[in-house]
Structure formats: C-alpha cells, structure tokens
C-alpha positions as CSV (number, residue, x, y, z in Angstrom):
1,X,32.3,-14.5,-27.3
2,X,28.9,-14.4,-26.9
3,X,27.1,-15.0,-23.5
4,X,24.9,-18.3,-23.1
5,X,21.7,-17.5,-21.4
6,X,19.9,-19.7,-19.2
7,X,16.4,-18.6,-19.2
8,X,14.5,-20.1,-16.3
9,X,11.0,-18.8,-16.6
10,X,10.7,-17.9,-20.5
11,X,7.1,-18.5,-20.7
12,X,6.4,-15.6,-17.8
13,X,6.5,-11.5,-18.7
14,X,10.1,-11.1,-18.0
15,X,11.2,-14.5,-20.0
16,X,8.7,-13.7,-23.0
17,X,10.1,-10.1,-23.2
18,X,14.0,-11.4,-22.4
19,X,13.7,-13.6,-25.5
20,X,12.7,-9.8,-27.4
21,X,16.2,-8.9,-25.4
22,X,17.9,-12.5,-27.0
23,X,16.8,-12.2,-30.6
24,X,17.4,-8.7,-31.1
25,X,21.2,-8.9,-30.6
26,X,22.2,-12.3,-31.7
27,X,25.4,-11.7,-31.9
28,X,25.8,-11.0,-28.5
29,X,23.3,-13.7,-26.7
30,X,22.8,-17.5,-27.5
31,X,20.2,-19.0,-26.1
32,X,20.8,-22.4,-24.4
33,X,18.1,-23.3,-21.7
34,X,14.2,-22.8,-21.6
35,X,12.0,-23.8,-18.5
36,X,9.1,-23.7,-17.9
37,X,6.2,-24.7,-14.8
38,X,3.6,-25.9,-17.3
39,X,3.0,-23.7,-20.4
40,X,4.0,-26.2,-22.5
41,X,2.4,-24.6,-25.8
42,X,4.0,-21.5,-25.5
43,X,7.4,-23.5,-24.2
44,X,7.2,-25.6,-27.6
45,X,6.9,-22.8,-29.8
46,X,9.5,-20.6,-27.9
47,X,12.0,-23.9,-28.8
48,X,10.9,-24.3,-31.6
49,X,11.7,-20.7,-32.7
50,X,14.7,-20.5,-30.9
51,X,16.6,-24.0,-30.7
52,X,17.8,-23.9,-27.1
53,X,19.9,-26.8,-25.9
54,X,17.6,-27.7,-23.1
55,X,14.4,-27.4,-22.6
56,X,12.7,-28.0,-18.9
57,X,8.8,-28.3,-18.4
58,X,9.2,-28.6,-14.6
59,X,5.4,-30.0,-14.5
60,X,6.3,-33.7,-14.7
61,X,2.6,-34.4,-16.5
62,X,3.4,-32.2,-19.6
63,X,6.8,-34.2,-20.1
64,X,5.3,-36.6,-22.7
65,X,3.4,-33.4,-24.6
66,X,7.0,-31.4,-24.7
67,X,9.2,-34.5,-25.7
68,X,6.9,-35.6,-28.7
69,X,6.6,-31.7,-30.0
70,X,10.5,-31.2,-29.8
71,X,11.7,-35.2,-30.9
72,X,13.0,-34.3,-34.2
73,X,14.1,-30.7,-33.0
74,X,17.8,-31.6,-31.5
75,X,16.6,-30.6,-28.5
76,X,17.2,-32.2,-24.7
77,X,13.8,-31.8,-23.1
78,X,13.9,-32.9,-19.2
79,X,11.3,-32.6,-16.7
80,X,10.5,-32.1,-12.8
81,X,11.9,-29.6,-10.3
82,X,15.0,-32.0,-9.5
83,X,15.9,-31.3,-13.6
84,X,15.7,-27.5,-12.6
85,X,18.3,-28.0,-10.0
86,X,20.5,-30.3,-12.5
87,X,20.7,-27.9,-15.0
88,X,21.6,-24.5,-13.2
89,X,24.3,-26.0,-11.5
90,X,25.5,-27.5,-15.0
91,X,28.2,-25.6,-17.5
92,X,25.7,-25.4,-20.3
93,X,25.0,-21.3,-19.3
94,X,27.2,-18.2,-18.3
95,X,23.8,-16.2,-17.2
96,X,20.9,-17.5,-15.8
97,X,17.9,-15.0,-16.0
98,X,15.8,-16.2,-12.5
99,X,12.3,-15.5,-13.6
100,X,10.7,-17.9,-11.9
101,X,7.6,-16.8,-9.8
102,X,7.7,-16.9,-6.3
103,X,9.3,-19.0,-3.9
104,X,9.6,-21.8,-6.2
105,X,12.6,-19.8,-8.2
106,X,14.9,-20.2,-4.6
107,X,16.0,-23.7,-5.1
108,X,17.4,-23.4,-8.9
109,X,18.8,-19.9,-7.9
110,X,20.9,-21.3,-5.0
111,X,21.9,-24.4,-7.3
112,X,23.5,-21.7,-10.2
113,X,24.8,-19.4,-7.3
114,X,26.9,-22.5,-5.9
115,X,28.0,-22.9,-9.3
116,X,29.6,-18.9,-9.3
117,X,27.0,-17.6,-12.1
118,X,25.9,-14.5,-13.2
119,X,22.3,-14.2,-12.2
120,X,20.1,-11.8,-13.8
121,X,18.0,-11.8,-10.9
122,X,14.1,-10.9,-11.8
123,X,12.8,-13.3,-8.8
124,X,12.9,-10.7,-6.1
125,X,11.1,-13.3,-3.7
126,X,14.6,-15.2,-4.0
127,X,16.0,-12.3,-1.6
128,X,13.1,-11.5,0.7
129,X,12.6,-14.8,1.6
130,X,16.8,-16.0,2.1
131,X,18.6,-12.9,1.6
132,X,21.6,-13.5,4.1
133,X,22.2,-17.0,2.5
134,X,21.7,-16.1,-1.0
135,X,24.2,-12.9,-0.8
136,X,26.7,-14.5,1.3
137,X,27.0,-17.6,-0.9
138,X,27.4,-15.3,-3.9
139,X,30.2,-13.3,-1.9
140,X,32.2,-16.6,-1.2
141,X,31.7,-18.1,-4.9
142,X,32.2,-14.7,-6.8
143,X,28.9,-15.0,-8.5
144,X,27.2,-11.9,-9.6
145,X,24.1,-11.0,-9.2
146,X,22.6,-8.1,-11.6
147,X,18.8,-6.8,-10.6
148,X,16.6,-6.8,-13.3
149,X,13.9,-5.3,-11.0
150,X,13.5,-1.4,-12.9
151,X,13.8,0.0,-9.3
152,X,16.5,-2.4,-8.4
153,X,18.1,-1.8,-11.8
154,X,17.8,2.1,-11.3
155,X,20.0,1.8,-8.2
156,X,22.3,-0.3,-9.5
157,X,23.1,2.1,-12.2
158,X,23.2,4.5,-10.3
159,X,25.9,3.2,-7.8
160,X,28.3,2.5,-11.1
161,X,31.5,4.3,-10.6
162,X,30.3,5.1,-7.0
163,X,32.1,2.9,-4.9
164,X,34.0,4.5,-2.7
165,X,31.1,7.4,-2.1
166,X,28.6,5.9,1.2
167,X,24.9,5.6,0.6
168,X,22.6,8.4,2.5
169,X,19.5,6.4,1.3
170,X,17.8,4.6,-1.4
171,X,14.4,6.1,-2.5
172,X,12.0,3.4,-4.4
173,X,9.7,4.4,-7.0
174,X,6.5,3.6,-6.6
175,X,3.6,4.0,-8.9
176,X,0.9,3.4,-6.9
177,X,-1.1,0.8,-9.5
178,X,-4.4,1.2,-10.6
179,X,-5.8,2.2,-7.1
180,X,-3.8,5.0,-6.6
181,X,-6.0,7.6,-4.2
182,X,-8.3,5.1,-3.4
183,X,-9.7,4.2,-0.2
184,X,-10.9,0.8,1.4
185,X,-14.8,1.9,1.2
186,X,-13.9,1.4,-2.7
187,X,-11.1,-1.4,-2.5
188,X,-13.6,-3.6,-0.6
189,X,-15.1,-4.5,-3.7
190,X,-12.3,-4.6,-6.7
191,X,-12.0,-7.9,-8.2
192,X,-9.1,-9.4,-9.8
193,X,-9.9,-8.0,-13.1
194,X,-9.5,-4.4,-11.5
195,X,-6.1,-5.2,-9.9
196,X,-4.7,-6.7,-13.1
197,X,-4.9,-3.4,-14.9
198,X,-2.0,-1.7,-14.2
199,X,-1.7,2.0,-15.5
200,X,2.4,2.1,-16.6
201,X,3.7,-1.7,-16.8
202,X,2.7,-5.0,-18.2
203,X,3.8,-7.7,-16.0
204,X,2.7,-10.8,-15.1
205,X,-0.6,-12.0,-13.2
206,X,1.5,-12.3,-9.6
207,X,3.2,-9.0,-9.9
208,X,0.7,-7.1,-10.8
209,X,-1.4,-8.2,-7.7
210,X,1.3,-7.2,-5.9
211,X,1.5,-3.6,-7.7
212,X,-2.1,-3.1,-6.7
213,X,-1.6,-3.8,-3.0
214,X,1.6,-1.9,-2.8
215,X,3.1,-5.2,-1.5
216,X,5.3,-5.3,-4.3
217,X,7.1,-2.2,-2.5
218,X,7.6,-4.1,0.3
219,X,9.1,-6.6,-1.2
220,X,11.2,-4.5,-2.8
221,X,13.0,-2.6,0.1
222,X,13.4,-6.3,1.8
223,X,15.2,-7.0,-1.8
224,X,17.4,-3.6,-1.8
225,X,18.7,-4.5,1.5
226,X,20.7,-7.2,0.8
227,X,20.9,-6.3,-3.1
228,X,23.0,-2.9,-1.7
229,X,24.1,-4.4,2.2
230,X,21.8,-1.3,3.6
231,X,20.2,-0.8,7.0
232,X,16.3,-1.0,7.3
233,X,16.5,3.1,7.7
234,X,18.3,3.9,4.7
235,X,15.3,2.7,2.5
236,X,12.3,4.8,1.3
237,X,9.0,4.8,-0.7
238,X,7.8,7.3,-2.4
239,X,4.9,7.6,-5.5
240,X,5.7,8.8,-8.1
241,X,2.3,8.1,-10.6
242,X,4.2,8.5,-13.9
243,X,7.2,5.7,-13.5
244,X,9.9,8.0,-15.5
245,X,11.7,8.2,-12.5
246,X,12.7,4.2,-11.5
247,X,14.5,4.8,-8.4
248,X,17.0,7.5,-6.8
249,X,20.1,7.1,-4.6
250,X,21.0,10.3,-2.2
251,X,24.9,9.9,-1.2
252,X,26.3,11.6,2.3
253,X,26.6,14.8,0.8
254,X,23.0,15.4,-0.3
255,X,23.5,15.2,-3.8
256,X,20.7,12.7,-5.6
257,X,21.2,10.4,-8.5
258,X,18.4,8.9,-10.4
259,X,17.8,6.5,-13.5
260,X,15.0,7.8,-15.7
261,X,13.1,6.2,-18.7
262,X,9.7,5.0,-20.1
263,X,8.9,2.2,-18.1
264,X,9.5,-0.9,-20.6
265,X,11.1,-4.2,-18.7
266,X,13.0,-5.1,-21.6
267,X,15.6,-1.8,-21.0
268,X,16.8,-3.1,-17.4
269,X,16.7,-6.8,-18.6
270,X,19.1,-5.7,-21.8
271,X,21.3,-3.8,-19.1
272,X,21.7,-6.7,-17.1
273,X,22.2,-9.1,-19.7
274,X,24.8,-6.8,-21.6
275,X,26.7,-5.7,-18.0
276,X,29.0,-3.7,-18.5
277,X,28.1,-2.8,-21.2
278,X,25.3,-0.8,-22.9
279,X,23.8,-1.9,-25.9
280,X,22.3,0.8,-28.7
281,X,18.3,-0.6,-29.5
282,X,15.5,1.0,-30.7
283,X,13.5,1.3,-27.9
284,X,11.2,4.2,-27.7
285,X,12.5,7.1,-26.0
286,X,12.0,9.6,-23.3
287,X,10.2,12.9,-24.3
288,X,10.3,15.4,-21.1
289,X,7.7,17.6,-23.5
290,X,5.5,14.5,-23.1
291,X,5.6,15.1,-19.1
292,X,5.5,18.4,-18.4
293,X,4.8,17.4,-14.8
294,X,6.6,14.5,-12.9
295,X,5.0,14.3,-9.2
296,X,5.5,12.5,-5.8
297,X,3.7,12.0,-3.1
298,X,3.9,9.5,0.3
299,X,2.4,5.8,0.1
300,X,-1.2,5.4,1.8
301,X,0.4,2.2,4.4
302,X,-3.1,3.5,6.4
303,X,-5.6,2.0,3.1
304,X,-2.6,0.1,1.7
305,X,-1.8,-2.0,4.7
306,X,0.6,-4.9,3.3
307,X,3.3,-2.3,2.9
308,X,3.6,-1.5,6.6
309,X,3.2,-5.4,7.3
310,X,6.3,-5.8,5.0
311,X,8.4,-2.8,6.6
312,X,7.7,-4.5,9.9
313,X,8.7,-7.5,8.3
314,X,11.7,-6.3,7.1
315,X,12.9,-4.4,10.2
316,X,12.1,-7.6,12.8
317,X,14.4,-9.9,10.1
318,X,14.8,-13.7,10.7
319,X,11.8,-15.4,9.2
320,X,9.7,-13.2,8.8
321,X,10.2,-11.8,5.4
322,X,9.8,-15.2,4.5
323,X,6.4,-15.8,6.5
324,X,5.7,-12.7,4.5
325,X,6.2,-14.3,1.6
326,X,4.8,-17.6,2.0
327,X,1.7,-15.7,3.1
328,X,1.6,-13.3,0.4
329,X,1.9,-16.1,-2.3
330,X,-0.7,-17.9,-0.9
331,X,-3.2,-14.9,-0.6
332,X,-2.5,-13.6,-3.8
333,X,-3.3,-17.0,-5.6
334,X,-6.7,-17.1,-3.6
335,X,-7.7,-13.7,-4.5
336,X,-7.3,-14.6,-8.4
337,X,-9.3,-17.0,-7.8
338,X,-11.8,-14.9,-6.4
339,X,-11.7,-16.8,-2.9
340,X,-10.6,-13.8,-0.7
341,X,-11.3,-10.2,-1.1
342,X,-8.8,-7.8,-2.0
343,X,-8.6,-6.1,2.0
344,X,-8.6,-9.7,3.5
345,X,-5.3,-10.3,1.7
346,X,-3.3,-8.3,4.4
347,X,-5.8,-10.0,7.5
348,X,-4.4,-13.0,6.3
349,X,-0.9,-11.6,6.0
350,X,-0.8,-10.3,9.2
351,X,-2.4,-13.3,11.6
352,X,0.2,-15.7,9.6
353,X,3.0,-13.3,10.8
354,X,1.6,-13.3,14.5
355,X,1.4,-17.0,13.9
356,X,4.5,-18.5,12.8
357,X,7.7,-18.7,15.3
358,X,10.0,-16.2,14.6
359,X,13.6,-17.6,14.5
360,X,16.3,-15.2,14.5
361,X,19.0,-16.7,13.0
362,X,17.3,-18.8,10.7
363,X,19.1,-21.6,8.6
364,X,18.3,-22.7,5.3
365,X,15.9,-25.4,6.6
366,X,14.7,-22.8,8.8
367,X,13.5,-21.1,6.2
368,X,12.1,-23.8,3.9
369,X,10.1,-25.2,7.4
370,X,8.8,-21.3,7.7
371,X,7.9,-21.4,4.1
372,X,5.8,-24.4,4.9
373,X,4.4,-23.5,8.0
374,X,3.3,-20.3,6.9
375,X,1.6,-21.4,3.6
376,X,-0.3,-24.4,5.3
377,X,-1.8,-21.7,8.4
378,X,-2.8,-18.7,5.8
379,X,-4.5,-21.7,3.5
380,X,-6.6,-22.4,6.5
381,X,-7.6,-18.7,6.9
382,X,-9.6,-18.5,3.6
383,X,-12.3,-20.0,3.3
C-alpha cells in the first residue's frame, strides 16, 4: 500500500525538494496534506500540481486568496495554526514530514506524535527546544520518528542492525559554511547576503544563517541527544569542508562507521520516507576521483561563539536549549533584516541565556513560558 504523506512545510527547502522525493515514486507515496505559513502562490500551484486532500495556509489573511484558487480543485483548504493541530492529529496521513521552521513546527509535531505517527522529522528545533517530552511521548505511543537532518540521518543509518553494539560517540559533520577560516576582524562586517551563500547545500533562509554561525551544530548535538538517548560527552564536532562525509558513529571497540554521499537533501528525505527500505533513484553519485582529498579539522567556538553557547546550553539542560532557541530565532530574523550584526547575534544569545530563569525540570508550559520570555528579552536587545 502506498504511504500517505503529510507534508507540513511544502513551500520551505525540505517540503519543495520532498515533493521531488513524492513525484518521483508515485507508486510508493500519495500526497494528502500541504501547509503552509503564508506562501500562498507557491502553496496553490504545489496543489494544484499535486491534488492533496488538504491544504493548510496557516496565515489566517491568505485564507480567502487559497480557497478561491483551489474552489473547483476538490480540495479542503483550512486555515490558522488551530487547523495545523486538527489535521496532524487526524487519520488523513501515515507520515508527516515536520518541516516547519522553528519553534512554530512543536505544537503540530506533538499533535501527530499523540496520534502514534511516523514523523519524518526535518524541524530539529522540535527536539532542542522539548526533547524529553517529545521522545518520551513517542516512546509511550509507539510513534517513530526518522531524522531527516543529513547528519542525523547519517547516524541513523549507521546504527541499523547495531542494536545491541553501545555507542563510544557520535561525531557531527560540520562544513564550516561560507566563513570557514575566518576571523571576527572580517565577520564584523558580512551581511546577510554573505551568510546566505553556502558552499555545499541549498537550504532555506533560517538554516543557512544558522550554517554560517555554526549554530546549526549546536543545535544539532542538542537534537542527537535525545534523537540516540546519548550523554552530553558522547557528542562531537568536527569540520569536514567537503560534506561527503555526513556524520560517523565510533562503537566501544573503536571501530568507526560513517554514511557518505554528495550532499543533496533529497537522499536522506527519500530514506526516511521509504524506511526500511531503500529506493533505487537517479541521483548523482559519489566519485572518490572527484575528491582526492577529504579533510577535518576542529570548529573555531573562539570566532564562532554560538556553538559553545549551545554546548553549554546543552550540558546545563532544562530550559535552556529552549532560551537558546527562542533567542536564536529571534536574532537570526533581525540579522536578515539587517537590524543586528552578524557577531551581535551570539551577545544577544548569550545575555538572554543569563537572563531567563533556568528551570530544571521543565514542563511543557515551562517551556512554552521560556519560549516567550526569552523571545520578548532578546527583542528588546536589538535595537
């Protein structure tokens, strides 16, 4: 039978490039949900192309521009965050692909999670800022949860048939984005533009900011922790400038597996998607002739601060990956909007962090109030 897919996100780089996944192997995928925040062009042509189900704009204003496009299309077109919610804990999907940005793709996450879904999880914030909820709900309702992260997706397949063999460590990838070697006499002055360049992948906006400022490491060992139930030690970075190499697990007796490929989202998107399986495609391949020299080298946390703000993060726990977060998201946006330099990003990061209360133990509410809290002090920070 073929697997519904729930796309939440399909307008962003992983939903735009899933749909590639969708298409390409219709006998395998249907395609029963599209949301979107407010793309709604790109939303109605996606449904248009691809005759979901449902379709959700969750900006309520760009309801009555998606309804009129899609009236004679046999499609249910719905609106708001509330509609989000609705729908991922509905039967209408056997995989929900969380590629929602940010914070915002917790709530919908949790709703599917409740429900005991597969989640192709691409929304790595989901985990850093609620990791201890979100994996312990999906332990007591039996709901999967498949990275779609490459690193995350490199362990993973790495760990297949491996499950009675400890974990040593994790090492993360890390290209080192388009300021790789760079020091903050230089990064003092990169705009937006420069950040968004990224030498190896093409991601989204967000992400990409997140490449350049090595936060998006960070964010990735807070992730891999509760992804693989590891201790804070057991997680490293390293750089490794040409991203054929996505992410390596060393097990107790020294030996090292690794998960190698061009870097193309679409391969660890397909893997999730088809789990268990693999799926022939016609990706372009690996060519070790074509890198004759694969290197590694430590992360700069010195010039690249927000990655040591995101280890301590990770090793004080409670709230504070999710001040982290909260903080992050709300720098980030301000720095593509050219209201913050590039280097004030992690000032802002780390008075929010000294800031906030830490809690603990933090429930649900906990974490939603720390969201909040966190957002509102870093917003009053830039100027």
């Amino acid at each position: 039978m073929k697997k519904r897919i729930a796309l939440f996100g399909s307008t962003g780089s992983i939903g735009t490039q899933a749909i590639e996944v969708i298409a390409n192997n219709p006998e395998l995928f249907s395609l029963e949900v599209l949301t979107a925040h407010s793309n709604a062009d790109l939303l109605i042509a996606q449904a248009k192309q691809y005759h979901p189900n449902i379709v959700i704009i969750s900006d309520e204003t760009q309801y009555e521009k998606v309804n009129a496009a899609l009236a004679n299309d046999n499609i249910k077109v719905f609106a708001g965050e509330n509609s989000l919610i609705e729908i991922a804990s509905s039967d209408t999907f056997d995989i929900m692909v969380a590629g929602i940005v940010g914070y915002a793709g917790l709530s919908s996450t949790l709703a599917a999670i409740e429900q005991g879904k597969t989640i192709a999880l691409a929304n790595k914030e989901t985990l850093v800022v609620a990791g201890d909820i979100v994996t312990s709900l999906a332990k007591q309702k039996n709901a999967l949860i498949l990275p779609v992260d490459s690193e995350h997706s490199a362990i993973f397949q790495c760990l297949v048939g491996e499950q009675n063999n400890p974990i040593e460590k994790i090492v993360l990838t890390a290209s080192g984005g388009p300021f790789l070697g760079k020091k903050p006499n230089y990064l003092i002055n990169v705009k937006k533009d420069h950040a968004l360049q990224h030498p190896n992948w093409t991601m989204g906006a967000k992400i990409s900011i997140d490449s350049a400022s090595l936060m998006n490491k960070g964010l990735e060992m807070i992730e891999a922790k509760w992804l693989f139930g590891l201790k804070n030690d057991q997680i490293e970075v390293i750089v490794h400038p040409q991203s054929i190499i996505h992410s390596m697990v060393q097990f107790e007796d020294g030996s090292m597996k690794a998960q190698m490929g061009l870097p193309d989202m679409k391969l660890p998107i397909q893997y999730a998607l088809a789990y268990p399986h693999r799926v022939k495609n016609d990706f372009k391949r690996l060519e070790f002739k074509n890198y004759p020299s694969l290197t590694f080298e430590p992360a700069d946390i010195k010039t690249f601060r927000n990655l040591a703000l995101a280890k301590e993060a990770m090793f004080k726990g409670g709230n504070a990956p999710c001040v982290l977060n909260a903080a992050n998201e709300i720098v980030v946006d301000a720095f593509i909007k050219n209201k913050i330099s590039f280097l004030e990003m992690s000032d802002v990061i780390e008075a929010t962090l000294e800031k906030i209360t830490f809690i603990e133990k933090p429930s649900l509410h906990d974490y939603i109030q720390s969201n909040q809290e966190a957002r509102k002090f870093s917003s009053t920070l830039i100027k």
